[in-house]
C-alpha positions as CSV (number, residue, x, y, z in Angstrom):
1,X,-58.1,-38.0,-40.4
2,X,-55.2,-40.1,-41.7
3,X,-52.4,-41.2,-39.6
4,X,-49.8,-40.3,-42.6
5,X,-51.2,-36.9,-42.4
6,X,-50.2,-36.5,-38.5
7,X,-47.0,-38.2,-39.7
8,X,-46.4,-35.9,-42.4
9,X,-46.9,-32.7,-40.0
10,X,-44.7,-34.2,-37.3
11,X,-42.1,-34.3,-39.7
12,X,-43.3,-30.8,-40.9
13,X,-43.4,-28.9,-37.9
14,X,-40.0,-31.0,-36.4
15,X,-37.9,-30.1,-39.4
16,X,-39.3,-26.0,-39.0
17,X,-38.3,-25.9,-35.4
18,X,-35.0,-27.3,-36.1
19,X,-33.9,-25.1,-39.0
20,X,-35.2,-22.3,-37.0
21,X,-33.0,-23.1,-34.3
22,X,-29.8,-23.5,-35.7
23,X,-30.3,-20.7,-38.1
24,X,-31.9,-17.8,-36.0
25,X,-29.9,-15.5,-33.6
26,X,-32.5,-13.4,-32.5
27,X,-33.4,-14.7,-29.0
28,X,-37.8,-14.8,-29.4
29,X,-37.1,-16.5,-32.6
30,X,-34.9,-19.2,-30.6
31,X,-38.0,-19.4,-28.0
32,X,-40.8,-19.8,-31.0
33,X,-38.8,-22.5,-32.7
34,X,-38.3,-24.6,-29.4
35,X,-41.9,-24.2,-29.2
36,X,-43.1,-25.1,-32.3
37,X,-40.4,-28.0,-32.1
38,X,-42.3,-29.0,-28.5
39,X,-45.6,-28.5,-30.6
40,X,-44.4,-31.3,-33.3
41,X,-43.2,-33.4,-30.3
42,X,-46.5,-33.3,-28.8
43,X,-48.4,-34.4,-32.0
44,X,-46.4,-37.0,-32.7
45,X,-47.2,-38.4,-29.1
46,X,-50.5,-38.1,-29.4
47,X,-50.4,-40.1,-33.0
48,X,-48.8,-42.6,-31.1
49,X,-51.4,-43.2,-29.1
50,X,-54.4,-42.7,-31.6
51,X,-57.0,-46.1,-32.8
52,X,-59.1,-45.8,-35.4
53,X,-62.6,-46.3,-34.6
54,X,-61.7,-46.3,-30.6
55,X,-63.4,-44.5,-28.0
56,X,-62.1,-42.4,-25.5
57,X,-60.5,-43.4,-22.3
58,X,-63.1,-42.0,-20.0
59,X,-65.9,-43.0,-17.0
60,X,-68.7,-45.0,-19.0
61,X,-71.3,-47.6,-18.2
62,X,-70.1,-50.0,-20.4
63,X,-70.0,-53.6,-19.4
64,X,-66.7,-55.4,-18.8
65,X,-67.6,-58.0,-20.7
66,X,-67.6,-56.1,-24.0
67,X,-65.1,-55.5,-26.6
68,X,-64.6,-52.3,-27.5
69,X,-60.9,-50.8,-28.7
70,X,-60.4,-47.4,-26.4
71,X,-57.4,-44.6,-27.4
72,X,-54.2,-45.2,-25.0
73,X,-54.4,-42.8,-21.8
74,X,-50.2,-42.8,-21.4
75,X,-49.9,-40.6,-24.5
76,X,-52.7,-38.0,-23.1
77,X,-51.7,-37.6,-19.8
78,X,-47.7,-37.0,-20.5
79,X,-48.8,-34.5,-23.3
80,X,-51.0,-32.6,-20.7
81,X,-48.0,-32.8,-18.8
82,X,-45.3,-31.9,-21.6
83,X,-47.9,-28.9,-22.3
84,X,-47.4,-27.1,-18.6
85,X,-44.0,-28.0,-18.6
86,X,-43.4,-26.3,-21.7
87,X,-45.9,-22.8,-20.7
88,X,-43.3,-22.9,-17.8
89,X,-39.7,-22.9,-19.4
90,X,-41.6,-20.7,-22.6
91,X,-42.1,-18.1,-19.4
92,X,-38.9,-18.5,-18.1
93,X,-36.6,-18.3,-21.7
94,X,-39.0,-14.6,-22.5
95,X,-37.9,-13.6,-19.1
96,X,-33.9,-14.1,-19.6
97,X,-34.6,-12.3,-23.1
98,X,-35.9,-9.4,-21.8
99,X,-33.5,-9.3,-19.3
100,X,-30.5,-9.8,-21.6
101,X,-32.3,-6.9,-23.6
102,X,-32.5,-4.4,-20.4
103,X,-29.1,-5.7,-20.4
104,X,-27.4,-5.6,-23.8
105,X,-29.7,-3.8,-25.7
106,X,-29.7,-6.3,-28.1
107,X,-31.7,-9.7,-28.8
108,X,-29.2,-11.0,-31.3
109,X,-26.9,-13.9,-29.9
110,X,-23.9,-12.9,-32.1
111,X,-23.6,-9.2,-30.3
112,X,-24.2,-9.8,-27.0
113,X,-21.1,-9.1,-24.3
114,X,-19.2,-11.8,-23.0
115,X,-19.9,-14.2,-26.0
116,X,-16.7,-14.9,-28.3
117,X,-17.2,-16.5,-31.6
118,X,-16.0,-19.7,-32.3
């Protein structure tokens, strides 16, 4: 697979997550656009750290002496990080929706009490 293709779906996914989050009131729609916004931010990491024609970082009985081009670890192990992180606030931001639902009885940011417009 292309790199510009990764690129390109980056860009894709970034620019969908955005608009959805300026754009959308309704508070699960807020919490899928941040997380297809982390989803971009995760691919683009990993592009980062992609070689073509590179083996993977891992345990093998290759000799030291040899020259072989491996993928970048960093770029992994934060994204395995960035992806618990994320499962973790995801959690958190459904759990203040549904209780500024039990709350409000409304998901829309514009109606709920205590919130003036601008």
């Amino acid at each position: 697979m292309s790199a510009i293709i990764l690129y390109i779906t980056f860009v894709l996914l970034f620019t969908m997550g955005l608009f959805a989050l300026i754009f959308k009131r309704n508070l699960i729609k807020i919490v899928i656009a941040l997380n297809i916004l982390d989803s971009g931010m995760n691919l683009f990491f990993i592009t980062l750290g992609y070689r073509h024609n590179a083996t993977a970082p891992i345990f093998t009985l290759l000799p030291w002496d040899t020259h072989i081009t491996m993928v970048l670890p960093t770029p992994q192990a934060l994204i395995l990080t960035n992806i618990v992180i994320g499962f973790a606030t995801t959690a958190l931001m459904l759990g203040v929706a549904i209780l500024t639902y039990r709350n409000n009885k409304t998901l829309d940011t514009r109606k709920l009490r205590g919130v003036e417009e601008l």
